[in-house]
MOPAC internal coordinates of N, CA, C and O (Angstrom, degrees):
PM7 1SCF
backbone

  N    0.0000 0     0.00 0     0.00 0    0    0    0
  C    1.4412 1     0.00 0     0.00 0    1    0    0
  C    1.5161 1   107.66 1     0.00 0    2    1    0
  O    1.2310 1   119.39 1   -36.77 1    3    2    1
  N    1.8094 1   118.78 1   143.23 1    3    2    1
  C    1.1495 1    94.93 1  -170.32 1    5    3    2
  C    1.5637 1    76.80 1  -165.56 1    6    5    3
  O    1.2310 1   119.36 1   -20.91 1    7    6    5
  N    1.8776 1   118.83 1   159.09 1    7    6    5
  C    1.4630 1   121.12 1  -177.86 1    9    7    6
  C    1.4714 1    96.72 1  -134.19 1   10    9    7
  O    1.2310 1   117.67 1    11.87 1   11   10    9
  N    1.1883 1   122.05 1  -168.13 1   11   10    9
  C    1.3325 1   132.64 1  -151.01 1   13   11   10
  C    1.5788 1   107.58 1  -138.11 1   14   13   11
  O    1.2310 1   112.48 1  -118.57 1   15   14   13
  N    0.6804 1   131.79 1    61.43 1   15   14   13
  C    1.7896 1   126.73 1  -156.49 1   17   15   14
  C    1.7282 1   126.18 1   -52.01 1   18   17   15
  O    1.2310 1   141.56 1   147.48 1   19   18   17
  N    1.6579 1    75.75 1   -32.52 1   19   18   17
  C    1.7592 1    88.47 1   177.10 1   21   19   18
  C    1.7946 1   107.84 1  -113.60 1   22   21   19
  O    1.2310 1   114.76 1  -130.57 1   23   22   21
  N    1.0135 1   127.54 1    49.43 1   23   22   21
  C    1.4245 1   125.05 1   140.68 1   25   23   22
  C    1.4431 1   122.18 1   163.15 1   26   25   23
  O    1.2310 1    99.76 1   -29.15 1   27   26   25
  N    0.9277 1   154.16 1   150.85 1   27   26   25
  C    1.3824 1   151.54 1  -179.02 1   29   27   26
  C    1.5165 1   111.52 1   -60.42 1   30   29   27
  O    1.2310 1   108.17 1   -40.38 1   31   30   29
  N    1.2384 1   139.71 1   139.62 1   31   30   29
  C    1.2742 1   151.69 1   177.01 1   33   31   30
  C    1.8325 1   126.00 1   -97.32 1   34   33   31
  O    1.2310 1   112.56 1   -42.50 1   35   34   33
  N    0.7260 1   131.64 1   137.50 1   35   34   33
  C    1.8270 1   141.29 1  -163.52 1   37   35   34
  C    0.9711 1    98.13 1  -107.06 1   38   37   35
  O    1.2310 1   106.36 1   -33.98 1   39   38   37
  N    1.7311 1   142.96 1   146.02 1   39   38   37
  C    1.6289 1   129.71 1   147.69 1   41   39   38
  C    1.2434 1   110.64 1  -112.33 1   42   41   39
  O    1.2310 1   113.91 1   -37.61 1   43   42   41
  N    1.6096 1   129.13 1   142.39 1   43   42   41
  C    1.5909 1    96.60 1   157.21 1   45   43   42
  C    1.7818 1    79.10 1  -127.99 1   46   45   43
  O    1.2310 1   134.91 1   -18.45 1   47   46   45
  N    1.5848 1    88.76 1   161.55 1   47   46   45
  C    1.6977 1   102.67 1  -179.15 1   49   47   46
  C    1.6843 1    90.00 1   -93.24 1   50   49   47
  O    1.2310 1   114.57 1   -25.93 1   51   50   49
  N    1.4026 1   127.90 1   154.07 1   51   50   49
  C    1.1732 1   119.98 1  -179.18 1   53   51   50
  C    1.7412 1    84.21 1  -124.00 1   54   53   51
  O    1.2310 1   114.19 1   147.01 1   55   54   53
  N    1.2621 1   128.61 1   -32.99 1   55   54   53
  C    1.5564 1   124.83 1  -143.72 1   57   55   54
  C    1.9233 1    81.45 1  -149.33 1   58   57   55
  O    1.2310 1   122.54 1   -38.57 1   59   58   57
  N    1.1549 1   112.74 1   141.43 1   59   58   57
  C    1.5193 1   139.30 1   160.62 1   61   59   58
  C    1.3363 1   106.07 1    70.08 1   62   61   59
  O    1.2310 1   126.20 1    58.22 1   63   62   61
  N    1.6747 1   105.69 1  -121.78 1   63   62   61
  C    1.5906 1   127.53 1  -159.52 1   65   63   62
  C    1.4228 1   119.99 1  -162.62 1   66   65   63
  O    1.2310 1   118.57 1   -81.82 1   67   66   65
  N    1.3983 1   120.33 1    98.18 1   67   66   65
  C    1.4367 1   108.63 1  -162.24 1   69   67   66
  C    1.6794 1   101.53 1  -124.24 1   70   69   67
  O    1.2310 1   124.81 1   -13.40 1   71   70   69
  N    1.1811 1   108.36 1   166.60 1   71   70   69
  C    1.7606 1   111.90 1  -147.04 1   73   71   70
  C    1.6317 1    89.55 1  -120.65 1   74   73   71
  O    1.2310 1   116.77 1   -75.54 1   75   74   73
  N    1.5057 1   123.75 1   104.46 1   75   74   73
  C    1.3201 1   128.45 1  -170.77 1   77   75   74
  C    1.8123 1   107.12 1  -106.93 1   78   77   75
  O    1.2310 1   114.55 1   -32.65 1   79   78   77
  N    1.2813 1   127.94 1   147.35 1   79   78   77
  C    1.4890 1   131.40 1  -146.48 1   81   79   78
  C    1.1117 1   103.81 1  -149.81 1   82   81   79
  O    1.2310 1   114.60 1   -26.26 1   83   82   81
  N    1.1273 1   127.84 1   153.74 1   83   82   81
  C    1.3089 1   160.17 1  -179.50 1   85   83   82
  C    1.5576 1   140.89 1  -172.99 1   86   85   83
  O    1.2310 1   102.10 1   -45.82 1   87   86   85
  N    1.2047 1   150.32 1   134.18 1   87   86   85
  C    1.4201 1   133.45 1  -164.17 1   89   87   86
  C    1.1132 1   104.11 1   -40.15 1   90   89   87
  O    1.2310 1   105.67 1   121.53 1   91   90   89
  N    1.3794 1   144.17 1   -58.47 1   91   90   89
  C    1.3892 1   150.95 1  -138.51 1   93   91   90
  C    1.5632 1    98.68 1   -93.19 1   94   93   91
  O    1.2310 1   116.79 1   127.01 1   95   94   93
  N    1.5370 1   123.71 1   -52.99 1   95   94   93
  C    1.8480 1   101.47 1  -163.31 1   97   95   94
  C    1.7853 1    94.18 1  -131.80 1   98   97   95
  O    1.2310 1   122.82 1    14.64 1   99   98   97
  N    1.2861 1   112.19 1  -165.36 1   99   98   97
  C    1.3129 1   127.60 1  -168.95 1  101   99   98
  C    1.4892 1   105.43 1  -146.94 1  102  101   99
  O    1.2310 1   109.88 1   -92.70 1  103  102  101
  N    1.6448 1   136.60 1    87.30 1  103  102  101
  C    1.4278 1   139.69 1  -169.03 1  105  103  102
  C    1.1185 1    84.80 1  -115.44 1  106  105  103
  O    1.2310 1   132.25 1   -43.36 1  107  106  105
  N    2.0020 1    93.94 1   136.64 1  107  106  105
  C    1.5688 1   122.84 1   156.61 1  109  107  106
  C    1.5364 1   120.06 1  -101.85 1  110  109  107
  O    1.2310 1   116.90 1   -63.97 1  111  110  109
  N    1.2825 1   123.50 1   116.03 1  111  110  109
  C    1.3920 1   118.48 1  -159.48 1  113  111  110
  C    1.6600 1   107.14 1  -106.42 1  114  113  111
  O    1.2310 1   125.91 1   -47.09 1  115  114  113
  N    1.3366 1   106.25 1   132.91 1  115  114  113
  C    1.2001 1    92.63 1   162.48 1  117  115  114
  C    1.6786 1   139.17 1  -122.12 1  118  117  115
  O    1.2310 1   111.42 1    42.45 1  119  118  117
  N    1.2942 1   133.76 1  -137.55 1  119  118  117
  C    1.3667 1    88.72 1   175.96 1  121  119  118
  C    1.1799 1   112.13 1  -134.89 1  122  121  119
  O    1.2310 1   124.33 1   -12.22 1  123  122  121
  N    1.3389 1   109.29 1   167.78 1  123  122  121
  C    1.6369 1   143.42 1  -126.11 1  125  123  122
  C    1.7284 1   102.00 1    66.92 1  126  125  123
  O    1.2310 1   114.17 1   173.04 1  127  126  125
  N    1.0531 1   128.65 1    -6.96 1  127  126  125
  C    1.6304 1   135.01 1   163.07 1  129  127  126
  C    2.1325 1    92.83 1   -34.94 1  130  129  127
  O    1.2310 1   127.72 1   -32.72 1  131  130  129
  N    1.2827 1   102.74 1   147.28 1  131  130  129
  C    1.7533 1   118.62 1   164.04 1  133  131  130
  C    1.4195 1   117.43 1  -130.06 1  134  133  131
  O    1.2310 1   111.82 1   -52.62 1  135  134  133
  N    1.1252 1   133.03 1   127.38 1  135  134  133
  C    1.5225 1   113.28 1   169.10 1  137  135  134
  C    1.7893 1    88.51 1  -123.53 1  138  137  135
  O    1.2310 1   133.39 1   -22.97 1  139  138  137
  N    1.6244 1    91.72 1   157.03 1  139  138  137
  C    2.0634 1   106.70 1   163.10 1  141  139  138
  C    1.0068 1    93.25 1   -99.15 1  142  141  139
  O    1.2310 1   115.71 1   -30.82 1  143  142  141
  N    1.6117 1   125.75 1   149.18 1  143  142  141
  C    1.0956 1   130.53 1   149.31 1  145  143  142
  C    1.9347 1   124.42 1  -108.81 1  146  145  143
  O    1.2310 1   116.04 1   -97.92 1  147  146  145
  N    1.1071 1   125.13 1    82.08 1  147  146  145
  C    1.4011 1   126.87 1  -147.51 1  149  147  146
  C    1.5424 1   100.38 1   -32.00 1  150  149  147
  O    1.2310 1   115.21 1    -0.28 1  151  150  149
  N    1.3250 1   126.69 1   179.72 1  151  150  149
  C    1.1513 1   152.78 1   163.14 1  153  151  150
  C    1.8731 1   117.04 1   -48.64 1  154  153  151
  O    1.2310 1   118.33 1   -95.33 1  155  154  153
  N    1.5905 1   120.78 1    84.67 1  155  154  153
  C    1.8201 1    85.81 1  -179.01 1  157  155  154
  C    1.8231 1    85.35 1   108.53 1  158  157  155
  O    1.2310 1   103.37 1   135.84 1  159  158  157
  N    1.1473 1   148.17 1   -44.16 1  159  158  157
  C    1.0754 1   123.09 1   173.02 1  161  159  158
  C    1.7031 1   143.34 1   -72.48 1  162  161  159
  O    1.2310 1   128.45 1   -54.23 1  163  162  161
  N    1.4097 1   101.34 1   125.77 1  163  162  161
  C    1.2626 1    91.76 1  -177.63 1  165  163  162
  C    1.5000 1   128.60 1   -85.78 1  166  165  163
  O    1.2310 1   123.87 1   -26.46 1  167  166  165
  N    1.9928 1   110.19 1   153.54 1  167  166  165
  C    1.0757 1    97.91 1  -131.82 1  169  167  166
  C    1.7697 1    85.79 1  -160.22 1  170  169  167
  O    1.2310 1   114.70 1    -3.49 1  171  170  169
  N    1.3781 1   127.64 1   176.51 1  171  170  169
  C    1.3925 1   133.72 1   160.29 1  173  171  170
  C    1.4648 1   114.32 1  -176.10 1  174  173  171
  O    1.2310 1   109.55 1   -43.43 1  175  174  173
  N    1.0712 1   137.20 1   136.57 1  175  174  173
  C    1.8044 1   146.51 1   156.23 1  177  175  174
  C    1.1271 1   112.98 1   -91.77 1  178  177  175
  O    1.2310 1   119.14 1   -47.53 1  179  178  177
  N    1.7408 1   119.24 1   132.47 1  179  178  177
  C    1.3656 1   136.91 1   152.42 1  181  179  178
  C    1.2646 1   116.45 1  -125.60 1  182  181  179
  O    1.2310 1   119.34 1   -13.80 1  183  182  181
  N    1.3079 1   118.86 1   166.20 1  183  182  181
  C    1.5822 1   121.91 1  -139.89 1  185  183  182
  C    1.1911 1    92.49 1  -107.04 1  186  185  183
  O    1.2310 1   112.45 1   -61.70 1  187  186  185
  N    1.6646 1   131.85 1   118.30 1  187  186  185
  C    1.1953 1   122.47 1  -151.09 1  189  187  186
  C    1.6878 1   102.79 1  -118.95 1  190  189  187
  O    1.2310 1   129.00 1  -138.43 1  191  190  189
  N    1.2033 1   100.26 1    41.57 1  191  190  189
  C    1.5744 1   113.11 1  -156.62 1  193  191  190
  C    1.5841 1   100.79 1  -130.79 1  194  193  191
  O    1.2310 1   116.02 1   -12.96 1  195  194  193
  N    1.5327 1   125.17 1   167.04 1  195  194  193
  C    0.9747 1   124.58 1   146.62 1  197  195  194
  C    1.5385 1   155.77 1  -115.37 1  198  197  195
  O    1.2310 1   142.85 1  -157.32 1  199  198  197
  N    1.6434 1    73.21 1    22.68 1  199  198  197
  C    2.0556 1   110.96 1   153.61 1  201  199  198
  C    1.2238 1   101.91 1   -96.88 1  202  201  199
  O    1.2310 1   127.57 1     8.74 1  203  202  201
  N    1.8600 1   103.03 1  -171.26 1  203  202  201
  C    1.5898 1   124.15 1  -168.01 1  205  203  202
  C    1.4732 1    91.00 1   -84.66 1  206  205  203
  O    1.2310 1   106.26 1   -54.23 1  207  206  205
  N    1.3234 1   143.13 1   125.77 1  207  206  205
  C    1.7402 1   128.77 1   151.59 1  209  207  206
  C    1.2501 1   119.79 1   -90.93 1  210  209  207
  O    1.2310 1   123.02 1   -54.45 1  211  210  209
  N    1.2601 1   111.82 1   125.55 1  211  210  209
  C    1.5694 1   124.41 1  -178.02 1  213  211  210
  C    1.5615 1   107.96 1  -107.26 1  214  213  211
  O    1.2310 1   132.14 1   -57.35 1  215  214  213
  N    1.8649 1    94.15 1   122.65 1  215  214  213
  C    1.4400 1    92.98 1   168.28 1  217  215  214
  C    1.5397 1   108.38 1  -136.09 1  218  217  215
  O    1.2310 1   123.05 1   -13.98 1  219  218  217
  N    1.6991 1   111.75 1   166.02 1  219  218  217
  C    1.5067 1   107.03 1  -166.69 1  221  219  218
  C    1.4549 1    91.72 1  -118.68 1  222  221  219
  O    1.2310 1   120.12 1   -67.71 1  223  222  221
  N    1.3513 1   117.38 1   112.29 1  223  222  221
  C    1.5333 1   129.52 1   159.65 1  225  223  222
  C    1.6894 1   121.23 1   -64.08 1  226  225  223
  O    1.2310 1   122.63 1   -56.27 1  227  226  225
  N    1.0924 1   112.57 1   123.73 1  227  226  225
  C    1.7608 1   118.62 1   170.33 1  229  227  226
  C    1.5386 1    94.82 1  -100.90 1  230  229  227
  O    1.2310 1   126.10 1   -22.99 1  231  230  229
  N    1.5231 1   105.88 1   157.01 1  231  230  229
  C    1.5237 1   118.46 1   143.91 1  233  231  230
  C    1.3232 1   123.37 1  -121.80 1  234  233  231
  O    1.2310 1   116.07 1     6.94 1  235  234  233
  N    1.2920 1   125.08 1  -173.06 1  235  234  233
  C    1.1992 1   114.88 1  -160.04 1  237  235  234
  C    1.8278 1    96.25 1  -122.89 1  238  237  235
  O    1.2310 1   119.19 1  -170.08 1  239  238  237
  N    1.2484 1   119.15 1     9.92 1  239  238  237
  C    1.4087 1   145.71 1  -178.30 1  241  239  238
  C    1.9146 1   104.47 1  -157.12 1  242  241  239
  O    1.2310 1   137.87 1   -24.56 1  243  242  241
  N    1.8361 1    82.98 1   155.44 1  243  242  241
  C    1.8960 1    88.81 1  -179.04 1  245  243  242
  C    1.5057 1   105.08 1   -90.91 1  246  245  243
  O    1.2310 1   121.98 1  -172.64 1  247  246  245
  N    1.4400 1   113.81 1     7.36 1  247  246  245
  C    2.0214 1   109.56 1   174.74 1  249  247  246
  C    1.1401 1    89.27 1  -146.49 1  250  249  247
  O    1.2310 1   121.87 1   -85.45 1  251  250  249
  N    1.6355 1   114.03 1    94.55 1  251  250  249
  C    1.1833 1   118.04 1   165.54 1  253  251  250
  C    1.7420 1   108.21 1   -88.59 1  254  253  251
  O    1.2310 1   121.67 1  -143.86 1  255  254  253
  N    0.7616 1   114.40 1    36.14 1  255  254  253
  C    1.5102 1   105.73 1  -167.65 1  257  255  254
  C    1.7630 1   145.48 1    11.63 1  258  257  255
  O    1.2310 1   115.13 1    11.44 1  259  258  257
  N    1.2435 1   126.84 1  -168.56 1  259  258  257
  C    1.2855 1   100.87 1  -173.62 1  261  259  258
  C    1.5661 1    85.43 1  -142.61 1  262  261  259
  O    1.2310 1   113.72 1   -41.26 1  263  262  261
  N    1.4093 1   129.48 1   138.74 1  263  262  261
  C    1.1069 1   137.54 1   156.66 1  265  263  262
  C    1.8815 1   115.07 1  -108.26 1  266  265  263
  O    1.2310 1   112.88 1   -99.41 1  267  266  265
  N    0.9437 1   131.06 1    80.59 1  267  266  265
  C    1.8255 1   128.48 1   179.05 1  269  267  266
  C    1.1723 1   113.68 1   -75.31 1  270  269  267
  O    1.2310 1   117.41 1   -76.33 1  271  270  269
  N    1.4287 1   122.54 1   103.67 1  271  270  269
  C    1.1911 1   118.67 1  -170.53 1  273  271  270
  C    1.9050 1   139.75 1   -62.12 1  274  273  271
  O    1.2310 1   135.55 1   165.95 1  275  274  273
  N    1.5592 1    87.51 1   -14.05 1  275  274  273
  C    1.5239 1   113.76 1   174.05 1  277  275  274
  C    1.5020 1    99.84 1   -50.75 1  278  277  275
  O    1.2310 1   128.35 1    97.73 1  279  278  277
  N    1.8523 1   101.53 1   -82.27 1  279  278  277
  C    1.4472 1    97.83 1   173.21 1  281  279  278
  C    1.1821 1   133.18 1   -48.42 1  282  281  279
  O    1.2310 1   115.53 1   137.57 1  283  282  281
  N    1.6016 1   126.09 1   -42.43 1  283  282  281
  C    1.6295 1   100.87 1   176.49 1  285  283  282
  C    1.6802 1   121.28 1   -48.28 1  286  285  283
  O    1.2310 1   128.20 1   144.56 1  287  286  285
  N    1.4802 1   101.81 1   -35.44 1  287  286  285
  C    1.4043 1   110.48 1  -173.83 1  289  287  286
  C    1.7606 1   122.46 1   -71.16 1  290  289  287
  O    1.2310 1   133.13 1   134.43 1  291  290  289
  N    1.2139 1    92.24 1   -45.57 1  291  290  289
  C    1.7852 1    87.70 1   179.95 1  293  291  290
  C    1.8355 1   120.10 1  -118.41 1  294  293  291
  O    1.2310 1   133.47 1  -161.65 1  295  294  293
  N    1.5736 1    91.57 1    18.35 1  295  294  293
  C    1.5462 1   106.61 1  -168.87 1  297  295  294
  C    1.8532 1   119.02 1  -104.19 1  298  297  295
  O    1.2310 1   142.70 1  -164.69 1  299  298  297
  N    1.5610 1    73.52 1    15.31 1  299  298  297
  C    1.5613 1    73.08 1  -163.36 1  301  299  298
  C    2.0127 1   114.44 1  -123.92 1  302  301  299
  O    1.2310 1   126.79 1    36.41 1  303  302  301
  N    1.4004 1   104.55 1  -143.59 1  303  302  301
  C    1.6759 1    90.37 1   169.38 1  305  303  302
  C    1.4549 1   113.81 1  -128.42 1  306  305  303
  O    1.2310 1   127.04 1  -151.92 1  307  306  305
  N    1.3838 1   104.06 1    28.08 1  307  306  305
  C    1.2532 1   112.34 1   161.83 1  309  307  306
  C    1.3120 1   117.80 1   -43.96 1  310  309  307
  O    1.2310 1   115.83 1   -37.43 1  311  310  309
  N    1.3759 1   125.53 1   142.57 1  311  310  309
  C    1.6656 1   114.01 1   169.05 1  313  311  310
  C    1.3388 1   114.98 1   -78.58 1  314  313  311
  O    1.2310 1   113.97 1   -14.05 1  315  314  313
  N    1.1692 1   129.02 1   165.95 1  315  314  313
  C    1.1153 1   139.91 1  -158.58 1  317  315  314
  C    1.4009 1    99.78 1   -81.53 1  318  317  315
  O    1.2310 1   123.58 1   106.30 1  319  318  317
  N    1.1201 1   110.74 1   -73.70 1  319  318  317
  C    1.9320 1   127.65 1   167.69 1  321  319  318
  C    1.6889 1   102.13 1   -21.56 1  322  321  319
  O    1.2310 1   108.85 1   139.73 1  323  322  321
  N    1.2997 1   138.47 1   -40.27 1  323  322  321
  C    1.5402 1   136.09 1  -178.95 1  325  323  322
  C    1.2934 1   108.84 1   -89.85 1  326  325  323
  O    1.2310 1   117.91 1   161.88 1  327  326  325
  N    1.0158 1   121.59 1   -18.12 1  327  326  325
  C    1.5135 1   128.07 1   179.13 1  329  327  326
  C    1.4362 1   106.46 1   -76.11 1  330  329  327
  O    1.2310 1   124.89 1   126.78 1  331  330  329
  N    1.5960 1   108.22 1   -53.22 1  331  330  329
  C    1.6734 1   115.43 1   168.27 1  333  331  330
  C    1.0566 1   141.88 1   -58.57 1  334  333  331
  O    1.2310 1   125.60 1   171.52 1  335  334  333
  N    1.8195 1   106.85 1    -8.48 1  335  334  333
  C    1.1074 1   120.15 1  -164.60 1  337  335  334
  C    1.8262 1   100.54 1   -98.36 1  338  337  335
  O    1.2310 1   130.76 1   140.19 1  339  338  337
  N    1.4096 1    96.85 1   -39.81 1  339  338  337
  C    1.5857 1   108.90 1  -175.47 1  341  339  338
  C    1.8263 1   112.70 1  -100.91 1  342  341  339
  O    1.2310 1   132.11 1  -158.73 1  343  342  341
  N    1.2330 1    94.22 1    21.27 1  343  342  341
  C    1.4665 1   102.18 1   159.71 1  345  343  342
  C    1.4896 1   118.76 1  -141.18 1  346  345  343
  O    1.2310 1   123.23 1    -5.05 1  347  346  345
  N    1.6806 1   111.42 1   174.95 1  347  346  345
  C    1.3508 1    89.37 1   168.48 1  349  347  346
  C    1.8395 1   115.64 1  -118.36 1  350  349  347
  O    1.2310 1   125.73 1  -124.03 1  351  350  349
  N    0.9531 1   106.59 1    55.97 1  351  350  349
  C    1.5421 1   144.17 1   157.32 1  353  351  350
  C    1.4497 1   122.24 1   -62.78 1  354  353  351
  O    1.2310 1   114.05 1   -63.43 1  355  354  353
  N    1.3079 1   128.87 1   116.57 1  355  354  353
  C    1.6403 1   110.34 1  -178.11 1  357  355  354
  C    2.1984 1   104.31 1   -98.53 1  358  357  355
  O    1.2310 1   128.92 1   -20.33 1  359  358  357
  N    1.2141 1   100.42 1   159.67 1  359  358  357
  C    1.3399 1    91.17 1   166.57 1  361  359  358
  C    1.5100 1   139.38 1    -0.07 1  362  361  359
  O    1.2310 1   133.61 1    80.63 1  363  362  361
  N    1.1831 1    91.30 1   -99.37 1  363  362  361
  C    1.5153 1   132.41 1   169.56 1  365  363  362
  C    1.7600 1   102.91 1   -18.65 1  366  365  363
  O    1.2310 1   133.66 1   112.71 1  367  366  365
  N    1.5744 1    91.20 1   -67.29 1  367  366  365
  C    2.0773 1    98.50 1   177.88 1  369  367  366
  C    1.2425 1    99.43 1   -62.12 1  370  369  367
  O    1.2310 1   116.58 1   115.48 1  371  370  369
  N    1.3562 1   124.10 1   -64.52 1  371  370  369
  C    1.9748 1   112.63 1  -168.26 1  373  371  370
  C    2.1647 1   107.24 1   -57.23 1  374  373  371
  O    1.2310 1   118.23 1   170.51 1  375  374  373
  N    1.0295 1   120.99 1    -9.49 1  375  374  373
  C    1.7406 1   113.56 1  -168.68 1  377  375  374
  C    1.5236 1    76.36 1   -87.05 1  378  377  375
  O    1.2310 1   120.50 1   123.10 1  379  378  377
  N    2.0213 1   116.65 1   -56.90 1  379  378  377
  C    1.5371 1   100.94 1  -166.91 1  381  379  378
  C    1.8418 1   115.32 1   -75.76 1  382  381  379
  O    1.2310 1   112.84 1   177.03 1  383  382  381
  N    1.0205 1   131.13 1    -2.97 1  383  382  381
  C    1.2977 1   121.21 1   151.74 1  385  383  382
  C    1.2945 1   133.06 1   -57.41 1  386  385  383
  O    1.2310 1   118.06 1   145.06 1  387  386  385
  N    1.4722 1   121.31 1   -34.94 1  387  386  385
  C    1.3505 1   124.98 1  -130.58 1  389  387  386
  C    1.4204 1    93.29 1  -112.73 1  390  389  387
  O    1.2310 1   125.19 1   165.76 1  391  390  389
  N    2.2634 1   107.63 1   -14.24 1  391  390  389
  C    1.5026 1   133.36 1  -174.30 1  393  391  390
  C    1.4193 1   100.99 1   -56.78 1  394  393  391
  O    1.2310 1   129.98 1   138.93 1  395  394  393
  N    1.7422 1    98.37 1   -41.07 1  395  394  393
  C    1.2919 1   122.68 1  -139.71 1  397  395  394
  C    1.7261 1    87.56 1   -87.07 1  398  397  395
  O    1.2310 1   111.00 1   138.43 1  399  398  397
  N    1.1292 1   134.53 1   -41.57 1  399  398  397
  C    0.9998 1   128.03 1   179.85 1  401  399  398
  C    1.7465 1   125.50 1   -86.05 1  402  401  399
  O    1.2310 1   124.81 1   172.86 1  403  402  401
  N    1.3066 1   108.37 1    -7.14 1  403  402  401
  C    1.6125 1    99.58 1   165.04 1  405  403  402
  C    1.4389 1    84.95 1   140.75 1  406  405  403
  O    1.2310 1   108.66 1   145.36 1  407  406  405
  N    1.8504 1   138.82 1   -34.64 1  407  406  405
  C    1.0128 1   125.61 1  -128.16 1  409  407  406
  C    1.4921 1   121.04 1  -127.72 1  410  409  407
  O    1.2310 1   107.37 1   -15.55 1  411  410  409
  N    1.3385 1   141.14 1   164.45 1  411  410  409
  C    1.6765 1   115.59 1  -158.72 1  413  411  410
  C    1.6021 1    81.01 1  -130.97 1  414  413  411
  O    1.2310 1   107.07 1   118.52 1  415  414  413
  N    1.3024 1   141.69 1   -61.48 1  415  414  413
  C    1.5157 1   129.72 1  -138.57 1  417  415  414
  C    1.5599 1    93.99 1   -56.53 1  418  417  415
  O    1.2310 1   120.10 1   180.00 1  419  418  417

């Protein structure tokens, strides 16, 4: 999962069927399919096909940036104990995530 901080994003599917996400819904796109993705929302596509799916992303700025929410969350030196508190994650999963990403606190 990952958002864009600096600008809103366009999709078009050119080739297959790709599976676009967000907390709130679950869209299957197909192609000539478009979705907006506002500014700041988080979001991810997988290829929900069993060909290659090709899609061409616009932004609405040339540094839209990348926020991945994995890493902010278990990539960092957050303590573990605040992480657990503001998720619903127990221990145990955030120490072995965070293994997985390079990191111990």
């Amino acid at each position: 999962m990952h958002s864009h901080r600096g600008a809103s994003e366009a999709i078009l599917v050119a080739k297959g069927k790709v599976i676009f996400d967000n907390e709130a819904y679950v869209k299957t796109l197909k192609k000539c399919d478009i979705m907006v993705l506002p500014q700041g929302l988080l979001h991810f596509q997988v290829n929900a096909g069993d060909t290659p799916a090709l899609i061409f992303a616009s932004f609405s700025s040339n540094d839209p940036g990348v926020h991945v929410l994995e890493t902010a969350l278990f990539q960092n030196d957050l303590h573990t104990e605040l992480i657990a508190q503001t998720t619903l994650l127990d221990i145990a999963e955030i120490k072995k995530l965070k293994g997985l990403l390079g990191t111990t606190n």
